[in-house]
DRENDO-1510 file (C-alpha; in Angstrom, 1 decimal, always signed):
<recs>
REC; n; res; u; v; w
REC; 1; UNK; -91.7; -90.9; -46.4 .
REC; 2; UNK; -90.1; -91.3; -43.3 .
REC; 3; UNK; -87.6; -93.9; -42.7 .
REC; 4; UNK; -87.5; -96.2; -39.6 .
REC; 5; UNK; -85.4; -98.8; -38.7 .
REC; 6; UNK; -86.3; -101.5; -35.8 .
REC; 7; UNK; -83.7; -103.5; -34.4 .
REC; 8; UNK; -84.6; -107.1; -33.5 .
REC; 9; UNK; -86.8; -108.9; -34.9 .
REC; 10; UNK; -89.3; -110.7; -31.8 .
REC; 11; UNK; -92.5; -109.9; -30.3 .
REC; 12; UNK; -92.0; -106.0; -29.4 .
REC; 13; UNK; -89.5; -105.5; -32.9 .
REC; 14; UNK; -92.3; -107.0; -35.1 .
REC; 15; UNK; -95.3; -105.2; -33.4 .
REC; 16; UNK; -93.4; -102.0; -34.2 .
REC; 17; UNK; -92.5; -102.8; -37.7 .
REC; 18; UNK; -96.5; -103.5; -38.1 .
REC; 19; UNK; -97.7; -100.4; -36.9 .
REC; 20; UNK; -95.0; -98.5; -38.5 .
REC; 21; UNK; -96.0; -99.9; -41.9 .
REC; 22; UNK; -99.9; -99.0; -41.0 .
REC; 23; UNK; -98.8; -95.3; -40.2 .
REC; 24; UNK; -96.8; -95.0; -43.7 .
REC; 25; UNK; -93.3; -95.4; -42.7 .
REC; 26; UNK; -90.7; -96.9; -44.6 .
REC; 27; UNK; -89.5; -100.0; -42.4 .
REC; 28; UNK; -86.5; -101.8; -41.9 .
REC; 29; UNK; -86.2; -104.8; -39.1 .
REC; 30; UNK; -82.6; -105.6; -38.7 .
REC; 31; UNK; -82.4; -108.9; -36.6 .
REC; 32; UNK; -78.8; -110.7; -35.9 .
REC; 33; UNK; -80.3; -114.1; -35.5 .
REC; 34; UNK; -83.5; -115.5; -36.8 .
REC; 35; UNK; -86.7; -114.3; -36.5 .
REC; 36; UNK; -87.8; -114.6; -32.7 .
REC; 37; UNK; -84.2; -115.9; -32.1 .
REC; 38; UNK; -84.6; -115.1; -28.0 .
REC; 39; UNK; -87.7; -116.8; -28.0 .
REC; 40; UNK; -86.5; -120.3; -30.1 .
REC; 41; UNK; -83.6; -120.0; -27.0 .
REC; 42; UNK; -86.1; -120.8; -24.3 .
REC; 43; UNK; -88.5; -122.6; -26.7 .
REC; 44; UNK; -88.5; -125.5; -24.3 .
REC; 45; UNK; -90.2; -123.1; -21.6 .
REC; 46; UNK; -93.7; -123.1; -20.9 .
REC; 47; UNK; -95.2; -119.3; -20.2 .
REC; 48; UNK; -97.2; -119.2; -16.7 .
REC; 49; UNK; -99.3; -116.3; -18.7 .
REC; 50; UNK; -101.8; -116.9; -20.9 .
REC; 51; UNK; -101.3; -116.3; -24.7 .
REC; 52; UNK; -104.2; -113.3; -24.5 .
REC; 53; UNK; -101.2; -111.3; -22.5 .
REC; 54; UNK; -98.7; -112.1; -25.0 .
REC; 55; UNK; -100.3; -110.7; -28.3 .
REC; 56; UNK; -101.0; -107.9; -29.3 .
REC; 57; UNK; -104.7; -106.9; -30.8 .
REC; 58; UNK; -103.3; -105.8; -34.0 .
REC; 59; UNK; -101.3; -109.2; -34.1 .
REC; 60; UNK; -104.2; -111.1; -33.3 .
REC; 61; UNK; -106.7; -109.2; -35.7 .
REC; 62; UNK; -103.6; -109.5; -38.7 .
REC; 63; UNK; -103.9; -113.1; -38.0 .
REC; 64; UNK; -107.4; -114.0; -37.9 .
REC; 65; UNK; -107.5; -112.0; -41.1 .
REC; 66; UNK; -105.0; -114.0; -42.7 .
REC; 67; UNK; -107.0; -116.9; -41.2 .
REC; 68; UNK; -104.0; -118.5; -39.2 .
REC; 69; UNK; -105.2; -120.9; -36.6 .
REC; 70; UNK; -104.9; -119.2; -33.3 .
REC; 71; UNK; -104.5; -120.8; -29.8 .
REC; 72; UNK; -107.0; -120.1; -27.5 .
REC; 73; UNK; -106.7; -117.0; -25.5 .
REC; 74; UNK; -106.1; -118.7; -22.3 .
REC; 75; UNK; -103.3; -121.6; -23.6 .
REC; 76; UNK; -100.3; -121.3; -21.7 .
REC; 77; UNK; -97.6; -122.0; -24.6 .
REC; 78; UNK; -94.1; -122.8; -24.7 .
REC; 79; UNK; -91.6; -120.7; -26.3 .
REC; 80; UNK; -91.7; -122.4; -28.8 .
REC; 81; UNK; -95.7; -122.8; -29.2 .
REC; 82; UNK; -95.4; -118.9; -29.1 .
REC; 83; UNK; -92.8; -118.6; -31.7 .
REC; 84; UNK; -94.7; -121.1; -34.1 .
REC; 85; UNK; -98.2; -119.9; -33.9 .
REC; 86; UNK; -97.9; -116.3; -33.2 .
REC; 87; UNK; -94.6; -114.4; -34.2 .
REC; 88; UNK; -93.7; -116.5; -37.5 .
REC; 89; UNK; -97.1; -116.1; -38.9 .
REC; 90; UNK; -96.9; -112.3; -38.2 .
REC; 91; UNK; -93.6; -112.0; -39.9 .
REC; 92; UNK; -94.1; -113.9; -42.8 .
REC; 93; UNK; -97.0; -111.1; -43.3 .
REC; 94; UNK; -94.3; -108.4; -43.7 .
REC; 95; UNK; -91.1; -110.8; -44.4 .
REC; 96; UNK; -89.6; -108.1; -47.4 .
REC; 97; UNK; -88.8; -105.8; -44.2 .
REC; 98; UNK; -86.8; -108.4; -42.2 .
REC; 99; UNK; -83.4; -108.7; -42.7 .
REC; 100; UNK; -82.1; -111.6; -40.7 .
REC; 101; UNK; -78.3; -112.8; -40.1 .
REC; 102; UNK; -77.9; -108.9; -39.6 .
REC; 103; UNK; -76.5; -107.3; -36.7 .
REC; 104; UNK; -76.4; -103.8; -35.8 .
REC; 105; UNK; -72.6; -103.1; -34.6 .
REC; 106; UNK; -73.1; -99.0; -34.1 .
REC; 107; UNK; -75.2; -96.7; -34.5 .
REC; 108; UNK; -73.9; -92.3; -35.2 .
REC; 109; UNK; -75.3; -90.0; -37.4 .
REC; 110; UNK; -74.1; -88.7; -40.2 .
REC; 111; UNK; -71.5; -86.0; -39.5 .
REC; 112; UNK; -71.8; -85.4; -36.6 .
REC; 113; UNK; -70.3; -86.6; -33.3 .
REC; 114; UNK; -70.9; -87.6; -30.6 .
REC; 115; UNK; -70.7; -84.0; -28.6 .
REC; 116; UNK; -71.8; -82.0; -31.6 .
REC; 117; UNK; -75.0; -80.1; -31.7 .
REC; 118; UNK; -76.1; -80.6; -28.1 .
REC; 119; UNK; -80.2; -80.5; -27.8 .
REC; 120; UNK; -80.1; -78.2; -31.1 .
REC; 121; UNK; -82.5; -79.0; -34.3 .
REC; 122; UNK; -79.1; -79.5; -36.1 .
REC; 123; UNK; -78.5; -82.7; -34.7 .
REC; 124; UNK; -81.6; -84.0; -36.1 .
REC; 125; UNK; -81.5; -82.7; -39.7 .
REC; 126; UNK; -78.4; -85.4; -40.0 .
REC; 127; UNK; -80.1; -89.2; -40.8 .
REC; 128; UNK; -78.6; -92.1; -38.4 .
REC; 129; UNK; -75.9; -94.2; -39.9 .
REC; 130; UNK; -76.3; -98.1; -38.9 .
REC; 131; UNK; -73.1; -100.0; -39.1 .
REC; 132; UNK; -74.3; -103.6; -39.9 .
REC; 133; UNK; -72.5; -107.3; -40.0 .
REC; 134; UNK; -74.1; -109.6; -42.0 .
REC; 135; UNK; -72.9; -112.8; -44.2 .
REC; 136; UNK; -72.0; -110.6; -46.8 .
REC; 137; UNK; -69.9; -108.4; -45.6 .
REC; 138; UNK; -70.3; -105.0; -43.7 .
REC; 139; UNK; -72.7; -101.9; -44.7 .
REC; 140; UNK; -73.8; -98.9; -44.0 .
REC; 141; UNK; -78.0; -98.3; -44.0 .
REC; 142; UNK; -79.3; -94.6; -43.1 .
REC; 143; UNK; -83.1; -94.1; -41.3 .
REC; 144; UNK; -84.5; -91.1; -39.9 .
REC; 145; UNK; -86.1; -92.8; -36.5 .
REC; 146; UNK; -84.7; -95.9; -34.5 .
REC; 147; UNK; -86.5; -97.8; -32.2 .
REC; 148; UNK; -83.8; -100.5; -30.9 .
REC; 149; UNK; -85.8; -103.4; -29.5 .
REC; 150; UNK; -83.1; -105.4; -29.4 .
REC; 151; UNK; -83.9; -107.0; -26.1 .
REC; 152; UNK; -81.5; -107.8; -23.1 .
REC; 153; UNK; -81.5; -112.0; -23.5 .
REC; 154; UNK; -78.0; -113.0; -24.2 .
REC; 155; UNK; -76.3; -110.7; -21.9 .
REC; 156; UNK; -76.6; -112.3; -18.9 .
REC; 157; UNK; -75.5; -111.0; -15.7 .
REC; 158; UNK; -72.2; -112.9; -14.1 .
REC; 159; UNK; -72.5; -115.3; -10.8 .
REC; 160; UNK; -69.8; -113.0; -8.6 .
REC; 161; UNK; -70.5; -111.2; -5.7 .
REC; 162; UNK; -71.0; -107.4; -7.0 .
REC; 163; UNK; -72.4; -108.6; -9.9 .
REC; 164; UNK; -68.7; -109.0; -11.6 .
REC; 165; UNK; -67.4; -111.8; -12.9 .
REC; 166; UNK; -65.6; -114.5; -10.2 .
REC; 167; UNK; -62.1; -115.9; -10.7 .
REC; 168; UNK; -62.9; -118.8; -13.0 .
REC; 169; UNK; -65.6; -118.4; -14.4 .
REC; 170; UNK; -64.4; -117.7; -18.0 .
REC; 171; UNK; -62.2; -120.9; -17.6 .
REC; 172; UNK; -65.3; -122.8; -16.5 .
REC; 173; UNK; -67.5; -121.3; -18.9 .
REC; 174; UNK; -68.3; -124.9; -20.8 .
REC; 175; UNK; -69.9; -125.8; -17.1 .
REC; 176; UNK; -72.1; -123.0; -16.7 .
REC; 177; UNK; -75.5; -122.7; -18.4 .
REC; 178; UNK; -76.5; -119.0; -18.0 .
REC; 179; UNK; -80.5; -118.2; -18.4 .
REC; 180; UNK; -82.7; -121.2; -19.0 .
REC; 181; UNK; -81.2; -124.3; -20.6 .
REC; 182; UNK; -83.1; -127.2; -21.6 .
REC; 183; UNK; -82.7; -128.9; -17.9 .
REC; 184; UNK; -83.9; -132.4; -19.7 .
REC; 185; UNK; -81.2; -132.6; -22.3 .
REC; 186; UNK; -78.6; -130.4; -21.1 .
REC; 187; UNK; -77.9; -131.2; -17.7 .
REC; 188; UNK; -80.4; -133.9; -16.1 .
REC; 189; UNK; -79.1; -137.0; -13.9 .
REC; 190; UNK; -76.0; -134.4; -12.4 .
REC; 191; UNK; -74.5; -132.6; -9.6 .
REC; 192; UNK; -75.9; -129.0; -10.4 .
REC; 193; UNK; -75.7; -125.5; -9.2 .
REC; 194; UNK; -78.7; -123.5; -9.6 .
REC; 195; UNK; -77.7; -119.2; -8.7 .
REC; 196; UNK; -80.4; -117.0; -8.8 .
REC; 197; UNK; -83.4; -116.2; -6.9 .
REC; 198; UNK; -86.5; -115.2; -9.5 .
REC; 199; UNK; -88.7; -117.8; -11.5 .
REC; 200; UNK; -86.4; -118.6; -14.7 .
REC; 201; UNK; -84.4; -120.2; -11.3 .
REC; 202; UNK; -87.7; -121.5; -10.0 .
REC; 203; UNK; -88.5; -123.0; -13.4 .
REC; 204; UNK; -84.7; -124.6; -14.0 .
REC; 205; UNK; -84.9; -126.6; -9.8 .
REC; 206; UNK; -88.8; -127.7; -10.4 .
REC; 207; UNK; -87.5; -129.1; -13.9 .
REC; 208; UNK; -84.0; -130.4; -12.3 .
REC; 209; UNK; -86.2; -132.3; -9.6 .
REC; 210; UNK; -87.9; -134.1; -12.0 .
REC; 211; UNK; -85.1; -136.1; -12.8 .
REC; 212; UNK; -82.3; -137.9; -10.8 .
REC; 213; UNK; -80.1; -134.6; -10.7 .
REC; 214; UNK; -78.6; -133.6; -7.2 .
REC; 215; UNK; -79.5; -129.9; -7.0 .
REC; 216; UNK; -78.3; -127.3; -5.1 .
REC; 217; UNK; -79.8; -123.6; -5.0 .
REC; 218; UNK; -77.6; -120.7; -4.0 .
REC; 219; UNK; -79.2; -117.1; -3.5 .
REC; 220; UNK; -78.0; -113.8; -2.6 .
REC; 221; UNK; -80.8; -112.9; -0.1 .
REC; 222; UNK; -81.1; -114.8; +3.4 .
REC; 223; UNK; -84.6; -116.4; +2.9 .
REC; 224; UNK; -86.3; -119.5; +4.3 .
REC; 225; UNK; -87.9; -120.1; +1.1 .
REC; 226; UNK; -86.1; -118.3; -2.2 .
REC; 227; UNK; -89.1; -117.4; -4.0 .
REC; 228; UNK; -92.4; -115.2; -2.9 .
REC; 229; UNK; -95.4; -116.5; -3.3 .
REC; 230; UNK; -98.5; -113.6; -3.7 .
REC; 231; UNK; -101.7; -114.2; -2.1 .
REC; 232; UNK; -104.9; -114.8; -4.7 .
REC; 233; UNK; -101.8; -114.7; -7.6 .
REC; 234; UNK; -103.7; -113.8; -10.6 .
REC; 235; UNK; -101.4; -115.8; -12.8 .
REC; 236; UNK; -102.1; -119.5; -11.2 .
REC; 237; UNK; -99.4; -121.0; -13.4 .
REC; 238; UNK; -96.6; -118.7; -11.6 .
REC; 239; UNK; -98.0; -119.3; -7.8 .
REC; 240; UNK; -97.3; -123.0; -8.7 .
REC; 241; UNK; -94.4; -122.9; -9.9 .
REC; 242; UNK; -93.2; -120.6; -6.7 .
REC; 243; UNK; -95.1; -123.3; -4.4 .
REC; 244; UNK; -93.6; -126.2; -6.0 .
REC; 245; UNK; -90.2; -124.5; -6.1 .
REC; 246; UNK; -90.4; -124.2; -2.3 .
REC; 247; UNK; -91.7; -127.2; -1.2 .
REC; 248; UNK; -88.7; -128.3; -2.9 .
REC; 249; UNK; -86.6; -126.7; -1.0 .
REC; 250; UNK; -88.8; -127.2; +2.5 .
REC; 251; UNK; -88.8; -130.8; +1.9 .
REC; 252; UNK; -84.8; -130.9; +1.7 .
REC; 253; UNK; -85.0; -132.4; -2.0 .
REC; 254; UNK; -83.0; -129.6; -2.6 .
REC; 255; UNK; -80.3; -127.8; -0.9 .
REC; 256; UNK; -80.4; -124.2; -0.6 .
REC; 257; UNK; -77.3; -122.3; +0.3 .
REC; 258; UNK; -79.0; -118.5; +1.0 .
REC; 259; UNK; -77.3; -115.2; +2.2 .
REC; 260; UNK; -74.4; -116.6; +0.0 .
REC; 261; UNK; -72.2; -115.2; -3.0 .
REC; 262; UNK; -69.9; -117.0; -4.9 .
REC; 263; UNK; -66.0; -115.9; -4.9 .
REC; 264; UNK; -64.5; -118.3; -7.2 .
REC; 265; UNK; -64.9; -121.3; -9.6 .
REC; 266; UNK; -62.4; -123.4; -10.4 .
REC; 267; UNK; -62.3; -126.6; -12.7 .
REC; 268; UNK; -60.9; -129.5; -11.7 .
REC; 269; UNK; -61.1; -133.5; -13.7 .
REC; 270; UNK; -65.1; -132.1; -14.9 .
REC; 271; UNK; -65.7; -130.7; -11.9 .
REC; 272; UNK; -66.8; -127.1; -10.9 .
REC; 273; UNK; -65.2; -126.0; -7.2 .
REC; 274; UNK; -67.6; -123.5; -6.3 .
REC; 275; UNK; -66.3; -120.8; -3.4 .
REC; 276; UNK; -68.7; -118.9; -1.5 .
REC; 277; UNK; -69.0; -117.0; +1.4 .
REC; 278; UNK; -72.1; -115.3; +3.7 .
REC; 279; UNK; -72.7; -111.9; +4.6 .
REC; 280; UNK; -70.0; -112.8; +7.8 .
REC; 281; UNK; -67.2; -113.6; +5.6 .
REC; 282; UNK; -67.3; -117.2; +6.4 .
REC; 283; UNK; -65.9; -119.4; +3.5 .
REC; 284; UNK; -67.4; -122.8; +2.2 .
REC; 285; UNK; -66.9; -124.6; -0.7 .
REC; 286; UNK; -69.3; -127.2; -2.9 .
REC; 287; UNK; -68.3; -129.7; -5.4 .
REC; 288; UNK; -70.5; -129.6; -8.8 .
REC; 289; UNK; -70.6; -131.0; -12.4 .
REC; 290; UNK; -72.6; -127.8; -14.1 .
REC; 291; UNK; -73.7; -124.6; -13.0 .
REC; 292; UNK; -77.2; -122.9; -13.9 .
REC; 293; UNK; -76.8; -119.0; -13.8 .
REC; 294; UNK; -80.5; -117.1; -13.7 .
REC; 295; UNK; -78.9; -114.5; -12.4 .
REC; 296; UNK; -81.2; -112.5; -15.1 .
REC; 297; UNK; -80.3; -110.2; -17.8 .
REC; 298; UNK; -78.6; -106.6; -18.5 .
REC; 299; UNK; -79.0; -104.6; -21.2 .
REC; 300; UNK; -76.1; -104.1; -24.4 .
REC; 301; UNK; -75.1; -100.6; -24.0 .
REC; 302; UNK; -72.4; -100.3; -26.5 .
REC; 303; UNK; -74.4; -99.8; -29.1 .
REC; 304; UNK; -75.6; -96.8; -28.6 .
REC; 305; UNK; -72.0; -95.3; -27.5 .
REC; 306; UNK; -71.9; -92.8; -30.3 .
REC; 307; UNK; -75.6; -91.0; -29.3 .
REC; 308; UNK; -76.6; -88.7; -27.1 .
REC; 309; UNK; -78.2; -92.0; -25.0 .
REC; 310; UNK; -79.8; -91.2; -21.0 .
REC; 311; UNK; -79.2; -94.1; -19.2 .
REC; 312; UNK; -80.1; -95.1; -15.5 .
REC; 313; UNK; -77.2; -95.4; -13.0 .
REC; 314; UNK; -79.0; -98.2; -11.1 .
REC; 315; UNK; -80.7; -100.6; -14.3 .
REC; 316; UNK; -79.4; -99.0; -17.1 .
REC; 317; UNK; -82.8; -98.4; -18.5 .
REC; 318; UNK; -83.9; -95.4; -20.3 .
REC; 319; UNK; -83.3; -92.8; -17.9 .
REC; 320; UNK; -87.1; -90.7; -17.4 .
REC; 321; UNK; -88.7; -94.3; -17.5 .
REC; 322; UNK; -86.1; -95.9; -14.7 .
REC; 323; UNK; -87.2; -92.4; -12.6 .
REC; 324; UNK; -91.1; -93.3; -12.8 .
REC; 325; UNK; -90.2; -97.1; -12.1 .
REC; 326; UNK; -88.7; -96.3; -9.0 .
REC; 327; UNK; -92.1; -95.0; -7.6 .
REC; 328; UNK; -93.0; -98.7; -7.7 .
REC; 329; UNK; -90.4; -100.6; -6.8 .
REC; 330; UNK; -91.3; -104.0; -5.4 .
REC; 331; UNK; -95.4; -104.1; -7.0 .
REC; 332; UNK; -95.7; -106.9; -9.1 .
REC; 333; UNK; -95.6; -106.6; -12.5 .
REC; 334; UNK; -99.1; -107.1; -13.9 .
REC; 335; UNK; -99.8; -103.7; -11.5 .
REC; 336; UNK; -96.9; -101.5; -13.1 .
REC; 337; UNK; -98.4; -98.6; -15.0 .
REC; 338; UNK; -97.8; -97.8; -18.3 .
REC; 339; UNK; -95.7; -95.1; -19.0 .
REC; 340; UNK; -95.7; -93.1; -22.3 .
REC; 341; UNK; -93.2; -92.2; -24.9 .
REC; 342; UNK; -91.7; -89.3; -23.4 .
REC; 343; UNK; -90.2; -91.6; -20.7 .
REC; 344; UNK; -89.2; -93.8; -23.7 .
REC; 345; UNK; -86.6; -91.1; -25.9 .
REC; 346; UNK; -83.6; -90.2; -25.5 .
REC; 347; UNK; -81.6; -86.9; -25.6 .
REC; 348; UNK; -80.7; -88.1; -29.0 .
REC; 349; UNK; -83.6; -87.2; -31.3 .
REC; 350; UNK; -85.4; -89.9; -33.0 .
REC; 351; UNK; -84.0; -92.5; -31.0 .
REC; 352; UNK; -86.2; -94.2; -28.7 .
REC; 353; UNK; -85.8; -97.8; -26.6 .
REC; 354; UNK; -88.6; -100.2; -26.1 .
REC; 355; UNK; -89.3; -103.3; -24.7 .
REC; 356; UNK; -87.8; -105.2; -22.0 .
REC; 357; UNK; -84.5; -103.1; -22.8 .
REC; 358; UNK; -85.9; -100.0; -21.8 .
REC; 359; UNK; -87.0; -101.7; -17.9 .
REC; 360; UNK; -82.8; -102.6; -18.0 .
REC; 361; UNK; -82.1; -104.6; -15.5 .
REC; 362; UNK; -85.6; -104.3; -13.7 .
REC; 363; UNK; -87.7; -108.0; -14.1 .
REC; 364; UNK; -91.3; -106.7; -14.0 .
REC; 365; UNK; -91.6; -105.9; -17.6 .
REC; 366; UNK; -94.9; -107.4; -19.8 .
REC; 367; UNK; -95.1; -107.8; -23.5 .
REC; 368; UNK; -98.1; -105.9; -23.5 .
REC; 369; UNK; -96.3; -103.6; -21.8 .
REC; 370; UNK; -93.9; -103.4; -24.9 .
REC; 371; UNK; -96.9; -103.5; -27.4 .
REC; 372; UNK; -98.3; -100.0; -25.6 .
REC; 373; UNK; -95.2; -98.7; -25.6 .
REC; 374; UNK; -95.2; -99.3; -29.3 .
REC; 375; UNK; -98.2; -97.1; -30.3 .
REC; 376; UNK; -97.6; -94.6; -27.7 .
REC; 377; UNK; -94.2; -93.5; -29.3 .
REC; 378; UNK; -95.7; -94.0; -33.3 .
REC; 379; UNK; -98.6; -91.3; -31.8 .
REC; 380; UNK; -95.8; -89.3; -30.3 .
REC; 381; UNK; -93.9; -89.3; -33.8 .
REC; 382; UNK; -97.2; -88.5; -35.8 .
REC; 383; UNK; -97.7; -85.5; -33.2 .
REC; 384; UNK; -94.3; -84.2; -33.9 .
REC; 385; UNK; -94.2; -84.2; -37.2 .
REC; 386; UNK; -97.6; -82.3; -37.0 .
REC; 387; UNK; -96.5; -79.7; -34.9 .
</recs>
């Protein structure tokens, strides 16, 4: 019996482990958080898709077998609705496989290195060795297959120009929120800087405005208006939340600072001095009490720093899939096609990326995305191992 461990433990890393078990693999989930642990981050957040995108079939069909009490298939949940209803009733279904509190520090293979036994069948007669921190202590576990699904929330990009970090900004890192903090309880009723120009930044200055916060929104681009709004937007949830994001902004109930990038941050009596300067050079400066980064997400590459790993120069996602992405730069994402495994491995044998992780740095990524990307590798496995 095959051996395959998943790492992370949310919607794609559970869809995985499910059909892996189905196929007659011997499964491992190795999560370093709790179950879900991305999603209970923005469990505040309400989805502008409906739940039908966000499960799979098999998910769904497990659960009405179990008889679990499903939303309906056009509820638009929160994270944490999502969490609750749909992921934790699928994982208690296979709970002996998860091992939470358990990070994945490095993955190898046994003896062998790096450089050794480049595209030769050698490489792949060694098992993978998984180096991995839990409360216990360290450990070694060995698998045959990997499928790292670990995700890229967490790793958040940094607010400076070139996508670096600015002078400061680890010294003001208790005033900056980076991805999508609970606006309400977190930084309501305050001078805030919102950075970024997609809809977590959207979501965080509609939210903001609801209160008695002064908000300021500072994006890269020199737009009118910071976020698109699509014509007959098939998703009616996200067309209002650009609209009323805008109107915002239109209706100078918020400040927006565009064709900017921030230079410095500097802390000063609970303030934030924030430095920035246009696309001229010209310098300006705004006064603050917290910073909201949705400057989006990159993906963790060390982990993989000891495989033979193909990464994209431009989003550090899987290399083939990155070169078919590129073909449709700019379409939205409930248009992008669905690309198969073989855009999904790696040089490295038996080690495949899925999920958001493999898009890298590139937004337009769906779950159902992930959960085809899912069978489409288990079929690529079963038609290896029959050849």
């Amino acid at each position: 019996m095959k051996r395959i461990a998943i790492i992370g433990a949310g919607p794609i890393g559970l869809e995985a482990a499910l059909t892996a078990l189905e196929r007659g693999y011997e499964v491992a989930v190795y999560e370093r958080g709790t179950i879900a642990d991305a999603v209970r981050q923005w469990a505040h957040v309400r989805m502008f898709s409906p739940f039908e995108m966000n499960a799979s079939p098999r998910g769904l069909a497990r659960l009405r077998d179990s008889g679990a009490d499903l939303p309906a298939p056009a509820a638009l949940l929160t994270g944490a609705e999502f969490r609750e209803r749909y992921l934790l009733p699928l994982a208690a279904s296979i709970r002996s496989r998860i091992h939470e509190n358990c990070a994945v520090a490095a993955i190898g293979r046994s003896r062998r290195l790096k450089g050794d036994f480049i595209a030769a069948p050698e490489r792949n007669a060694a098992p993978f060795r998984l180096l991995l921190h839990e409360e216990a202590g360290e450990r070694i576990a060995l698998t045959d297959i990997v499928l790292d699904c670990s995700g890229t929330f967490g790793q958040s990009n940094s607010l400076g120009d070139g996508g670096i970090p600015v002078p400061g900004e680890a010294a003001c890192a208790d005033q900056i929120h980076y991805g999508i903090p609970n606006a309400a309880q977190d930084v309501a009723g305050r001078r805030v800087l919102v950075v970024g120009a997609g809809h977590s930044a959207a979501t965080m200055v509609r939210d903001l405005a609801e209160g008695e916060s002064e908000i300021t929104w500072l994006i890269r681009r020199d737009r009118a208006v910071p976020i698109g709004e699509l014509a007959d937007d098939p998703l009616p949830e996200r067309s209002l939340l650009a609209a009323a994001a805008n109107r915002l902004v239109r209706e100078k109930q918020v400040r927006l600072i565009a064709d900017a990038s921030i230079d410095s941050l500097a802390s000063t009596d609970g303030d934030v001095e924030v430095r920035w300067s246009d696309s001229t050079g010209k310098l300006s400066k705004i006064t603050v009490d917290q910073i909201i980064a949705a400057t989006g997400f990159r993906p963790d590459l060390t982990l993989t720093r000891e495989l033979q790993v193909q990464t994209c120069w431009a989003t550090e996602g899987t290399y083939p899939l990155a070169a078919s992405l590129l073909g449709e730069a700019g379409t939205d994402c409930l248009t992008t096609s669905l690309f198969g495994a073989e855009t999904l491995r790696h040089p490295e044998p038996g080690f495949f990326t899925l999920g958001i992780k493999s898009y890298g740095r590139a937004p337009n990524f769906l779950l159902r995305t992930g959960y085809e990307q899912v069978e489409s590798v288990l079929n690529y496995l079963e038609q290896q191992a029959a050849a």
